[in-house]
C-alpha positions in Angstrom: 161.6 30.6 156.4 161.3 26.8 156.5 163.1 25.4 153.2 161.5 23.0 150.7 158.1 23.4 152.0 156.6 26.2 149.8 155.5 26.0 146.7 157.5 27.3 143.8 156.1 31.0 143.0 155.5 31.2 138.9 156.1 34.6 138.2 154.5 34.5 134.8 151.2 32.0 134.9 149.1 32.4 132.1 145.5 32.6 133.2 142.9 31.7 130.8 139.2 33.2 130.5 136.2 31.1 128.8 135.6 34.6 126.5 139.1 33.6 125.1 141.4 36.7 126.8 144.6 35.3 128.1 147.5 37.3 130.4 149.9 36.5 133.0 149.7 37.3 136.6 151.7 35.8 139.7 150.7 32.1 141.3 151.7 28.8 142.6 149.8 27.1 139.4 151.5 27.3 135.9 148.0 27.9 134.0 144.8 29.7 135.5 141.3 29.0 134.0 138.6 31.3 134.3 135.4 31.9 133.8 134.9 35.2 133.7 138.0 38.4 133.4 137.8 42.2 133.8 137.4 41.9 129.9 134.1 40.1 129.7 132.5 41.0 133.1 129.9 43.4 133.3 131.3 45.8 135.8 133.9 46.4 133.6 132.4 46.1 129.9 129.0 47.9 131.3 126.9 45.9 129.5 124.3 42.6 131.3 125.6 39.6 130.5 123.9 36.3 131.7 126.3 34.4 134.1 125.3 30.7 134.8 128.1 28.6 134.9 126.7 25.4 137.2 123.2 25.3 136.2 121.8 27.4 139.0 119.2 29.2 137.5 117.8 25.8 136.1 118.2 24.2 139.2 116.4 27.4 141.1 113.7 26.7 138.5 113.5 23.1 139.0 112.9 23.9 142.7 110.3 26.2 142.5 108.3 24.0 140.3 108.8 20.7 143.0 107.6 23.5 145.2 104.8 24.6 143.8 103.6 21.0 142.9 104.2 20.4 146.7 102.4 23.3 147.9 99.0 22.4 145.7 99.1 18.4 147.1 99.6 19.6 150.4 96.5 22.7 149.6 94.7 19.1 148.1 94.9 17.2 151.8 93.9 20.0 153.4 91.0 20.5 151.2 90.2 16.4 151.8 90.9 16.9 155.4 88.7 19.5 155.9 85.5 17.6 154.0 86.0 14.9 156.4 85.9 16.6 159.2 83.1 18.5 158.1 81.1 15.2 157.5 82.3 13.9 160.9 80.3 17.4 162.5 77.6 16.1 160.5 77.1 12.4 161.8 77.8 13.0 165.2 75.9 15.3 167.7 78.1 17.8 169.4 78.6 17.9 173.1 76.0 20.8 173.7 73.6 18.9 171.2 73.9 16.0 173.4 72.9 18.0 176.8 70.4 19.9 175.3 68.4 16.2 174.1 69.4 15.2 177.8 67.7 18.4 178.9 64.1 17.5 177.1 64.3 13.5 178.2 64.3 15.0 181.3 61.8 17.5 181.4 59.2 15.2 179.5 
């Protein structure tokens, strides 16, 4: 083994969970903080706890809502789309309209 290039193994480094439990483990760092242990997670204590340490659930929420607002302006062009097209049809004469008027300028 190299020399002076590892760090220096703490044998007793004091990790420290959010729910307030504290015990010592092996690390490199002196002090561990945690979020969640074996004494608060819900494997362990068998009872649902809500985990949502970074604000994804509101930020999954958030999304969905800029989604659905997208969806209904994007269903509202389609909607404004279609009407003009369907007043375009109106105006103009199709192709087939066109040869059938031909048709009867010719015969009369």
């Amino acid at each position: 083994m190299k020399q002076n290039i590892h760090p220096k193994w703490n044998t007793s480094a004091k990790v420290i969970c959010a729910c307030g439990a504290i015990f010592e483990t092996g690390s490199v760092l002196e002090n561990i903080k945690v979020d969640i242990c074996s004494k608060c997670h819900p494997l362990f204590t068998g009872t649902q706890k809500f985990v949502d340490t970074l604000g994804q659930v509101d930020k999954f929420k958030k999304h969905t809502e800029k989604a659905a607002i997208q969806g209904e302006e994007k269903r509202k062009i389609k909607e404004a789309r279609a009407a003009k097209q369907a007043i375009d049809k109106s105006e103009k004469p199709s192709l087939k309209d066109l040869l059938m008027q031909a048709r009867k300028n010719l015969k009369s």
